[in-house]
Backbone as JSON Lines, residues from 0, in Angstrom:
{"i":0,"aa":"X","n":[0.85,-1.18,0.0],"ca":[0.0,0.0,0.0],"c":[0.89,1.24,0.0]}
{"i":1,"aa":"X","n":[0.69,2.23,-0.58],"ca":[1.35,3.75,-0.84],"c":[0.52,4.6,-0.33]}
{"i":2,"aa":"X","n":[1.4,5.97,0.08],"ca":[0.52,6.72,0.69],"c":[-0.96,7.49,-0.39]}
{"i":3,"aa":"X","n":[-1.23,7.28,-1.39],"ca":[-1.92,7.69,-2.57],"c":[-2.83,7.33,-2.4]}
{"i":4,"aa":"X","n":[-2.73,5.67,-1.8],"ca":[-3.7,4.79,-1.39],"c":[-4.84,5.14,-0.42]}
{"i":5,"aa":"X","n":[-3.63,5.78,0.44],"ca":[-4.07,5.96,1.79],"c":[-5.26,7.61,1.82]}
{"i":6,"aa":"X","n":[-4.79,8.02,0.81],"ca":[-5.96,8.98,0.9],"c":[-6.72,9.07,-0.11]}
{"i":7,"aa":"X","n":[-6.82,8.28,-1.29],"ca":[-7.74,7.96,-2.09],"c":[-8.76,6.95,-1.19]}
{"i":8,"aa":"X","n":[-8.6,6.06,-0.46],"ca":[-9.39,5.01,0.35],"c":[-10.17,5.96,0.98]}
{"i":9,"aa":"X","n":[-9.58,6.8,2.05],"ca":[-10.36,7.61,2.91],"c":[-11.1,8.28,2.53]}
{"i":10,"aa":"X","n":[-11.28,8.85,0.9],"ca":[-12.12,9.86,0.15],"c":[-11.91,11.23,0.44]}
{"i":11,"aa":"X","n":[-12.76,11.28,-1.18],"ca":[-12.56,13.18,-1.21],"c":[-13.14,14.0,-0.16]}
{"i":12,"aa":"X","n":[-13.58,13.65,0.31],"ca":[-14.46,14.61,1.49],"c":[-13.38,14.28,2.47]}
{"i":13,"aa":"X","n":[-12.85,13.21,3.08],"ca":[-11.9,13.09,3.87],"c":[-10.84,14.03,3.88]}
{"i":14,"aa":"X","n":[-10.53,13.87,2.34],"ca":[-9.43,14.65,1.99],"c":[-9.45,16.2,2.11]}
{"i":15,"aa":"X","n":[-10.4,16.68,1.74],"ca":[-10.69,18.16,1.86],"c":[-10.82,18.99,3.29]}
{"i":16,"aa":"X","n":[-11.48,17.52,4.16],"ca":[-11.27,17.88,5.77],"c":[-9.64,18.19,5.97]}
{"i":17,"aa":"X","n":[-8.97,17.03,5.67],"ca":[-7.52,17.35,6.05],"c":[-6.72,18.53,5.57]}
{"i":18,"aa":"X","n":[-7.19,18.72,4.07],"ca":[-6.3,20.63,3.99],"c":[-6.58,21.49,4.48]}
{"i":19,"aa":"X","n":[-8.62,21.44,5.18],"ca":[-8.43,22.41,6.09],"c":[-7.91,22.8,7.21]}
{"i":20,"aa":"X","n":[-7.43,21.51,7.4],"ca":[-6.76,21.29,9.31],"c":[-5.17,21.98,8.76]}
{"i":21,"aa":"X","n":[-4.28,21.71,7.56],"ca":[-3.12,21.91,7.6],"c":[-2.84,23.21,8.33]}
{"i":22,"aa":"X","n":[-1.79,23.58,8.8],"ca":[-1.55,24.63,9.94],"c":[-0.43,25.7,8.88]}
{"i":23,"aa":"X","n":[-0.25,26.74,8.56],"ca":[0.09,27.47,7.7],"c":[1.74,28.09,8.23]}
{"i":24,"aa":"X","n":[0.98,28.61,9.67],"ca":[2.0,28.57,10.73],"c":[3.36,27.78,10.95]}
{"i":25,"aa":"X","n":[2.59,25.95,10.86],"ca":[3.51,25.49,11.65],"c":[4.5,24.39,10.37]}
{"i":26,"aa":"X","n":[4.29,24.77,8.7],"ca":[4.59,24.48,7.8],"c":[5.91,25.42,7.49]}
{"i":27,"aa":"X","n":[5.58,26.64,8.18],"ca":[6.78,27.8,8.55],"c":[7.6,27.52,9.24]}
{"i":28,"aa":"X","n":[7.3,27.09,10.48],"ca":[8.27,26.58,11.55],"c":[8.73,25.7,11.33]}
{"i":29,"aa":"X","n":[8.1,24.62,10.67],"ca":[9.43,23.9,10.39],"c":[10.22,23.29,8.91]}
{"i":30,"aa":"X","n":[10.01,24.64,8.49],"ca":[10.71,24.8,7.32],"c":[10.03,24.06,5.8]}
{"i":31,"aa":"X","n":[9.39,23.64,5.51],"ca":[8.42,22.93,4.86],"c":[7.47,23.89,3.74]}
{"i":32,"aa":"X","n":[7.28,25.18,4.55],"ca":[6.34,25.92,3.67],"c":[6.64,26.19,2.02]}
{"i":33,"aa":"X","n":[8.07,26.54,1.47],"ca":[8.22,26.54,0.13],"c":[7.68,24.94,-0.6]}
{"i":34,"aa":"X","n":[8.59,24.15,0.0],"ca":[8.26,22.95,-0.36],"c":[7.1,22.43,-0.8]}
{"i":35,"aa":"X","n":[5.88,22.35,0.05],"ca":[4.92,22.61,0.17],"c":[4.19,23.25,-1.08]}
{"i":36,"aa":"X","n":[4.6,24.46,-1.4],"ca":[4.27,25.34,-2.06],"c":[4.41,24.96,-3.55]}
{"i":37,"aa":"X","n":[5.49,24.89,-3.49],"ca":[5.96,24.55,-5.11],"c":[5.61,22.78,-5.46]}
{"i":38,"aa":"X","n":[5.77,22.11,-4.28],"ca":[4.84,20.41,-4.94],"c":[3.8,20.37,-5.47]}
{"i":39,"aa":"X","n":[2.34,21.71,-4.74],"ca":[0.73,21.93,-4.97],"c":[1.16,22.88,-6.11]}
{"i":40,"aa":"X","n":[1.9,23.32,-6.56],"ca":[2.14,24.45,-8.03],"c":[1.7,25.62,-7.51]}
{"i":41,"aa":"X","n":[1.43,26.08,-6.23],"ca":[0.55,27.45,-6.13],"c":[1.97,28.53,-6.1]}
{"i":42,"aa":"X","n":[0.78,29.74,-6.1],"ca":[1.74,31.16,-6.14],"c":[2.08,31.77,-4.85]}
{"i":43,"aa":"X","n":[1.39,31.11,-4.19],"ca":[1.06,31.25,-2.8],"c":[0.61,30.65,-1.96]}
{"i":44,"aa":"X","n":[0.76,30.05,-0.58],"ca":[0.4,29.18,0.12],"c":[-0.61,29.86,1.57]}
{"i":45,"aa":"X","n":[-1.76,29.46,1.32],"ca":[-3.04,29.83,2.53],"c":[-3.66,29.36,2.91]}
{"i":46,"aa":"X","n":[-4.5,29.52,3.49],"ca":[-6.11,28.18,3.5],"c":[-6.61,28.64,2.45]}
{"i":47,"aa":"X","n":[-6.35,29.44,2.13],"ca":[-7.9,29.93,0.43],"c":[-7.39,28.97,-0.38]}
{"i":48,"aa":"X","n":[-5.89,29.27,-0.92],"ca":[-5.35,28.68,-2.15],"c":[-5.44,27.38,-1.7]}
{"i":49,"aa":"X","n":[-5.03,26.92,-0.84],"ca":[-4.97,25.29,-0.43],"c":[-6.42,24.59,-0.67]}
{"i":50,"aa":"X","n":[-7.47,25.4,-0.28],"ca":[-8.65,24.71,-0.23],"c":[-8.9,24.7,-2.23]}
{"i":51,"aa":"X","n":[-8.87,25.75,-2.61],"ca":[-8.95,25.9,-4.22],"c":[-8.39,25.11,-4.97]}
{"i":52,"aa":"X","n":[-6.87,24.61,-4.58],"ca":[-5.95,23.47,-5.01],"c":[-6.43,22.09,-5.32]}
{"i":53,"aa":"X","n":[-7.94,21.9,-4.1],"ca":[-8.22,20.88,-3.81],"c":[-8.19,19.62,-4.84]}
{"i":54,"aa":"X","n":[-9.17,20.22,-5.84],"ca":[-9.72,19.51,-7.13],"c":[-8.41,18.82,-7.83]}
{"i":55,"aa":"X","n":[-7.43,19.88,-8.09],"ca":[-6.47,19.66,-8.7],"c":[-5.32,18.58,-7.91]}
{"i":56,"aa":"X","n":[-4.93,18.82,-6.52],"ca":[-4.51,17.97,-5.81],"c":[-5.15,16.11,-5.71]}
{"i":57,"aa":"X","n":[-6.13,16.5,-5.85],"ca":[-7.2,15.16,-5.66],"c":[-6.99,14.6,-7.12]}
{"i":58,"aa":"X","n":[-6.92,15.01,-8.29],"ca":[-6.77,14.69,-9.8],"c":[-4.94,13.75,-9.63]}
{"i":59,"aa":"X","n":[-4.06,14.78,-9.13],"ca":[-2.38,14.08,-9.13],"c":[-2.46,12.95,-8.6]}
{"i":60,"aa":"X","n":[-3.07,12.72,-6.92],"ca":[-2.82,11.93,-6.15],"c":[-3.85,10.51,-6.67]}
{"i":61,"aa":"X","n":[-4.67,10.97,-7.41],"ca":[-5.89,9.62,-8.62],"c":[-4.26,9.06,-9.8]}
{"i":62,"aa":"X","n":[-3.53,9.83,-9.71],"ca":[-2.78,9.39,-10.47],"c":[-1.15,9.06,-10.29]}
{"i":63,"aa":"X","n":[-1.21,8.94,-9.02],"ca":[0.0,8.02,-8.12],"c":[0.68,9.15,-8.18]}
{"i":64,"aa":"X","n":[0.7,10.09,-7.52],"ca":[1.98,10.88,-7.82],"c":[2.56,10.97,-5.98]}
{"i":65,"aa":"X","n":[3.03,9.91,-6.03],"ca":[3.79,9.71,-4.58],"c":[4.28,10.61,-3.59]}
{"i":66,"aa":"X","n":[5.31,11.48,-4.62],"ca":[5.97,12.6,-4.11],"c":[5.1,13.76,-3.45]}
{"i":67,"aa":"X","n":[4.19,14.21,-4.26],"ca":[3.16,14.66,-3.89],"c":[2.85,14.5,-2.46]}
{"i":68,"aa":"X","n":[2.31,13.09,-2.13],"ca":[1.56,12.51,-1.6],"c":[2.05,12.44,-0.07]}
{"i":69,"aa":"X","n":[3.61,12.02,-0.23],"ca":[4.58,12.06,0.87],"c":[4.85,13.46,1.46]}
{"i":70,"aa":"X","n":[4.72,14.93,0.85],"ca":[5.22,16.09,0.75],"c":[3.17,16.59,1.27]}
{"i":71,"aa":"X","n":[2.54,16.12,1.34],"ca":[1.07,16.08,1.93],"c":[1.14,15.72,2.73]}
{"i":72,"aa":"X","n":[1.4,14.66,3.05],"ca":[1.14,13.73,4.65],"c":[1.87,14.46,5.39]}
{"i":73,"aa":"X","n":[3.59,14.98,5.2],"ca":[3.84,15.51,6.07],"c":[3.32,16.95,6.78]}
{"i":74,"aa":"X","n":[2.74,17.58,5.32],"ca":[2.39,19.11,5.81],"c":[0.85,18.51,7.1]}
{"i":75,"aa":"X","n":[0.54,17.63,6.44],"ca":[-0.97,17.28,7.44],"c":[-0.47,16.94,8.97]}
{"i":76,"aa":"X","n":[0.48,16.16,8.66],"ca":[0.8,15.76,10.15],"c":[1.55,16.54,11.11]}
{"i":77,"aa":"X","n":[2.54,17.5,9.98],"ca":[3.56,18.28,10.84],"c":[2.49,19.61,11.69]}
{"i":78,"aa":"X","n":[1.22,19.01,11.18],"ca":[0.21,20.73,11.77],"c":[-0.48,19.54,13.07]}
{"i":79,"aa":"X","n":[-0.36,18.26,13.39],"ca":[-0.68,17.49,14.28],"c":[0.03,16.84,15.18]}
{"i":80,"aa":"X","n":[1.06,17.39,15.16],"ca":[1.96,16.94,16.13],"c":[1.82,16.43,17.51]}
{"i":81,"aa":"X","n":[0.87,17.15,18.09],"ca":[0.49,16.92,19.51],"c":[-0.06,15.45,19.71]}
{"i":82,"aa":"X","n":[-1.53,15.31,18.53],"ca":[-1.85,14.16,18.31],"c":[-0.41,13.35,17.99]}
{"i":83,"aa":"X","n":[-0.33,13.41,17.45],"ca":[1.15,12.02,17.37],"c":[1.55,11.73,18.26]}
{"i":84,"aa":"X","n":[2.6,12.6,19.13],"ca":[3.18,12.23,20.5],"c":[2.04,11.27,21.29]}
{"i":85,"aa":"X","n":[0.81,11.77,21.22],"ca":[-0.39,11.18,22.16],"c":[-0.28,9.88,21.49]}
{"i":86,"aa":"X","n":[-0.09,9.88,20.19],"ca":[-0.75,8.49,19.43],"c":[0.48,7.7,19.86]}
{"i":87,"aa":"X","n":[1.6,7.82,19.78],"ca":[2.88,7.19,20.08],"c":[3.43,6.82,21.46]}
{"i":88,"aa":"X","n":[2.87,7.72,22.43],"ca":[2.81,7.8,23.56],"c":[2.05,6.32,24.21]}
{"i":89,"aa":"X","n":[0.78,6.24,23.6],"ca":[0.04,5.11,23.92],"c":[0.12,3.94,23.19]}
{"i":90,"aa":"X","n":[0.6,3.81,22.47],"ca":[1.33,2.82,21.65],"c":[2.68,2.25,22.34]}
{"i":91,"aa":"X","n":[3.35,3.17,23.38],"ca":[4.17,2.74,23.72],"c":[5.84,2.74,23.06]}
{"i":92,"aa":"X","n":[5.32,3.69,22.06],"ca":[6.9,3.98,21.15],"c":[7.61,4.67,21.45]}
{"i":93,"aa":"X","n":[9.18,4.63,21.57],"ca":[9.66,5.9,21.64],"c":[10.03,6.43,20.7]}
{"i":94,"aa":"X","n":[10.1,8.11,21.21],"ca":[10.02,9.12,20.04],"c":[11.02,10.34,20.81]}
{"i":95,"aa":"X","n":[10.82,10.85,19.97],"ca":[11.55,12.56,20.39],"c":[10.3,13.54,19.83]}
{"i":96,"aa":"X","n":[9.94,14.01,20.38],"ca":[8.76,14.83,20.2],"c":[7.72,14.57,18.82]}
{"i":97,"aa":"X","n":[7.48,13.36,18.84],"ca":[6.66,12.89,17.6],"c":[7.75,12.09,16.54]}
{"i":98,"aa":"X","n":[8.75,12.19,16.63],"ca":[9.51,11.55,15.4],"c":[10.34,10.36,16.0]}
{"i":99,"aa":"X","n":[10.82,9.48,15.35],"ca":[11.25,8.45,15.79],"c":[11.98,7.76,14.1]}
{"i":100,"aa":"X","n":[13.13,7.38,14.33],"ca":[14.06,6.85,13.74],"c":[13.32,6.24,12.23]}
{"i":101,"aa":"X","n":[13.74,6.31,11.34],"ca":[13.12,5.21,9.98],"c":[13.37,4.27,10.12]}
{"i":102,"aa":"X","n":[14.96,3.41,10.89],"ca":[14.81,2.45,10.26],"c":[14.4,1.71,12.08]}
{"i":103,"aa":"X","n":[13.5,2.22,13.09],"ca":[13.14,1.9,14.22],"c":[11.95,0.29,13.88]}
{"i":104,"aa":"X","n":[12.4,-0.24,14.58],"ca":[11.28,-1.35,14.44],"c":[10.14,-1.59,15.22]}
{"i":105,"aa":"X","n":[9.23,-1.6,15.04],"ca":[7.81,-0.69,15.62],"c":[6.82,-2.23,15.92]}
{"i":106,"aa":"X","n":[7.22,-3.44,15.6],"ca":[6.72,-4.26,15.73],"c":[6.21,-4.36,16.93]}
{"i":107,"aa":"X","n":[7.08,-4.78,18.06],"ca":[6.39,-5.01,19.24],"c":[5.17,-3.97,19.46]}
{"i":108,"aa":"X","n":[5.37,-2.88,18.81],"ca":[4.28,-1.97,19.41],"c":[3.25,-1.62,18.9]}
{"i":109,"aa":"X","n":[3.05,-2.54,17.79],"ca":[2.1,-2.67,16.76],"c":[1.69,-3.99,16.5]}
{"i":110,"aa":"X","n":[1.16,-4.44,17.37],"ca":[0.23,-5.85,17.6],"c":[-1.05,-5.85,16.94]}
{"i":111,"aa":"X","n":[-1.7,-7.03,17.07],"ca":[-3.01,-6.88,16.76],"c":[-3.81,-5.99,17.22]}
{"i":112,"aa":"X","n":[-4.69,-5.59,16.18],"ca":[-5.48,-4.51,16.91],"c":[-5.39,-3.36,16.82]}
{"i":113,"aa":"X","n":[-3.87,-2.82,16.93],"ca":[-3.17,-1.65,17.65],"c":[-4.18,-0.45,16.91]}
{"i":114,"aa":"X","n":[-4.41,-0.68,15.82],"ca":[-5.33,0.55,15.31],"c":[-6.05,0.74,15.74]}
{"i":115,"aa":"X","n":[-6.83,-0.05,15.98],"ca":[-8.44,0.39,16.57],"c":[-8.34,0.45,18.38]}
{"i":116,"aa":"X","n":[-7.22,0.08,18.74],"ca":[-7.12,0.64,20.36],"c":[-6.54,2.28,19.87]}
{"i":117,"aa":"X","n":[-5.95,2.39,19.51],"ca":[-4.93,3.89,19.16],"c":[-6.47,4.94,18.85]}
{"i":118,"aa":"X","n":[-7.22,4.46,18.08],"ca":[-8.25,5.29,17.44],"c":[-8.93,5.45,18.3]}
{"i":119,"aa":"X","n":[-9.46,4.44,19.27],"ca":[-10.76,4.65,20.21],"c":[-10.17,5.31,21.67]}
{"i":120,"aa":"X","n":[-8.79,5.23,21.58],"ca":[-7.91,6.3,22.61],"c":[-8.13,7.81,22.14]}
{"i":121,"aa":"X","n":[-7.88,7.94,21.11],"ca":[-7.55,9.07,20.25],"c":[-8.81,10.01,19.95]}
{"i":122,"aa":"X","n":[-9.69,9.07,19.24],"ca":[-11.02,9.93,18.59],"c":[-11.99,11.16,19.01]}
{"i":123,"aa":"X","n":[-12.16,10.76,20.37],"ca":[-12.63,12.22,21.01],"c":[-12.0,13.16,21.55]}
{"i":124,"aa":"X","n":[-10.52,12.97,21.23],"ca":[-9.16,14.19,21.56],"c":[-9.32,14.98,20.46]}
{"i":125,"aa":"X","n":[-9.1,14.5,19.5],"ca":[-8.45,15.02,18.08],"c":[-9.49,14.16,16.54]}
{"i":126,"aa":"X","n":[-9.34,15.25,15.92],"ca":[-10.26,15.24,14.62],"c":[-10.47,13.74,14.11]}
{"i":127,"aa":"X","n":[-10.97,12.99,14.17],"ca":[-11.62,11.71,13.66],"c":[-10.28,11.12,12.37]}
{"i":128,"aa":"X","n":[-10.62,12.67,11.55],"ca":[-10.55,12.72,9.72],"c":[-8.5,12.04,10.34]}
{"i":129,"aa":"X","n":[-7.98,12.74,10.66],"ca":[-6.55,13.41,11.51],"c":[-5.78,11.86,11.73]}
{"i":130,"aa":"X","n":[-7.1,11.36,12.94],"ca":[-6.73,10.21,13.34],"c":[-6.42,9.21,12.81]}
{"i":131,"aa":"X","n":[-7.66,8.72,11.83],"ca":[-7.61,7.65,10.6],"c":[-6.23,8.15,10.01]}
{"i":132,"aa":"X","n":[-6.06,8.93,9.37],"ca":[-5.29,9.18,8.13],"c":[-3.83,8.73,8.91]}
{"i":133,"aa":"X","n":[-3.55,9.39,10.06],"ca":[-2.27,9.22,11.02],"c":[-1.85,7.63,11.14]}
{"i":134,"aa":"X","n":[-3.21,7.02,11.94],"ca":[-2.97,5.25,11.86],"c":[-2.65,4.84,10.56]}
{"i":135,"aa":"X","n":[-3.66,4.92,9.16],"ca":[-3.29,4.71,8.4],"c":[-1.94,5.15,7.78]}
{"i":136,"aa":"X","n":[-1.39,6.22,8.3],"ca":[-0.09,6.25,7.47],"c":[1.26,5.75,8.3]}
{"i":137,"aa":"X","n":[1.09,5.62,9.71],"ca":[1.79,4.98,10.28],"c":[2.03,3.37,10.2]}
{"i":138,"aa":"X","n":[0.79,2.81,9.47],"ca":[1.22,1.48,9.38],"c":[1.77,1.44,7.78]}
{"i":139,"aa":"X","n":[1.5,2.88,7.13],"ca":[2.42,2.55,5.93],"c":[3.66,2.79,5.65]}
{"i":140,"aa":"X","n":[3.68,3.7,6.2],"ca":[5.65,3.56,6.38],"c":[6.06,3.07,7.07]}
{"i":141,"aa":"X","n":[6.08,2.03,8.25],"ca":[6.35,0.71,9.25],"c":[6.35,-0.15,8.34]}
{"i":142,"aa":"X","n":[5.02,-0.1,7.44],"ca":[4.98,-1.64,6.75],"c":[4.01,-2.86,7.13]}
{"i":143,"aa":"X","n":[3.27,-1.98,8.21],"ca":[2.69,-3.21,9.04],"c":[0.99,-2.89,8.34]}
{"i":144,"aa":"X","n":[0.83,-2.15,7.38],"ca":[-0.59,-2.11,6.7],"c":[-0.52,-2.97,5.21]}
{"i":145,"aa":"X","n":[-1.41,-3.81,5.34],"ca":[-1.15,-4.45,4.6],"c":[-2.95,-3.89,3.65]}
{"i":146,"aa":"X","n":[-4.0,-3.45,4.65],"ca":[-5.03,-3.43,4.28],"c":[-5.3,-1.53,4.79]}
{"i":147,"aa":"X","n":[-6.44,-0.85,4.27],"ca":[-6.6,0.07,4.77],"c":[-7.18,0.62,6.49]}
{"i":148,"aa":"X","n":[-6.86,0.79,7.32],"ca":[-7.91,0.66,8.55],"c":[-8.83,1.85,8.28]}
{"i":149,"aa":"X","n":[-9.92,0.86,8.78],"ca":[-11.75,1.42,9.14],"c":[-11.98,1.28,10.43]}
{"i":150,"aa":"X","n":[-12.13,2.31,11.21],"ca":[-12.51,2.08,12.49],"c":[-13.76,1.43,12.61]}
{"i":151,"aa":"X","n":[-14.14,0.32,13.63],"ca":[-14.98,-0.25,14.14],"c":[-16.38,0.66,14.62]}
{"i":152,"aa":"X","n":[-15.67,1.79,15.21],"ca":[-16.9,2.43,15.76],"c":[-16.85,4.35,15.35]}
């Protein structure tokens, strides 16, 4: 599974929730905002243009464009940070303020289940849309998603 996957599964409405959450701010702070900028082709990076992008973003990522996709997840997640630490925290991983090594082996801490305990920890903290997309992309760069997760409840 690729991350392309991972937000084509969740849908367009999913998807459109998540550019509104991206944090504009915190794409600044940590250095990301050009990047950002020039992957979506805009002239400028906002919530207006981002939300306007949408159509067009949603058209690349229908058509595997990975880079894209990877250079998305992070702007989504780097504006969710807090959630992460929480999500990682209860998972039992260690991290340094949300990040943790690539080539870290995450197995033990990703057992059966682990999604749908992480989610039903998680879901009434932080945005539903946020959560899914986070589990789901954490078991795709681990490796341990083999299928998309759907929360149970």
């Amino acid at each position: 599974m690729q991350l392309c996957d991972v937000f084509l599964t969740l849908g367009e409405s999913v998807f459109h929730d998540l550019l509104k959450r991206v944090s504009i701010s915190r794409l600044r702070t940590y250095q990301m905002y050009e990047q950002v900028k020039v992957r979506l082709h805009l002239n400028k990076l906002n919530s207006e243009a981002l939300r306007k992008s949408a159509p067009r973003v949603w058209d690349r990522l229908q058509g595997q464009d990975e880079d894209l996709a990877a250079d998305l997840s992070q702007a989504i997640l780097v504006s969710h940070l807090e959630m992460i630490i929480a999500a990682l925290d209860f998972l039992g991983v260690q991290h340094q303020d949300g990040f943790f090594g690539k080539d870290a082996d995450l197995s033990a801490h990703l057992t059966e289940g682990w999604q749908q305990r992480a989610y039903d920890a998680l879901k009434d903290k932080y945005p539903a849309s946020v959560v899914r997309f986070y589990l789901n992309h954490l078991g795709v760069e681990t490796g341990n998603a083999t299928a998309l997760f759907t929360p149970a409840s």
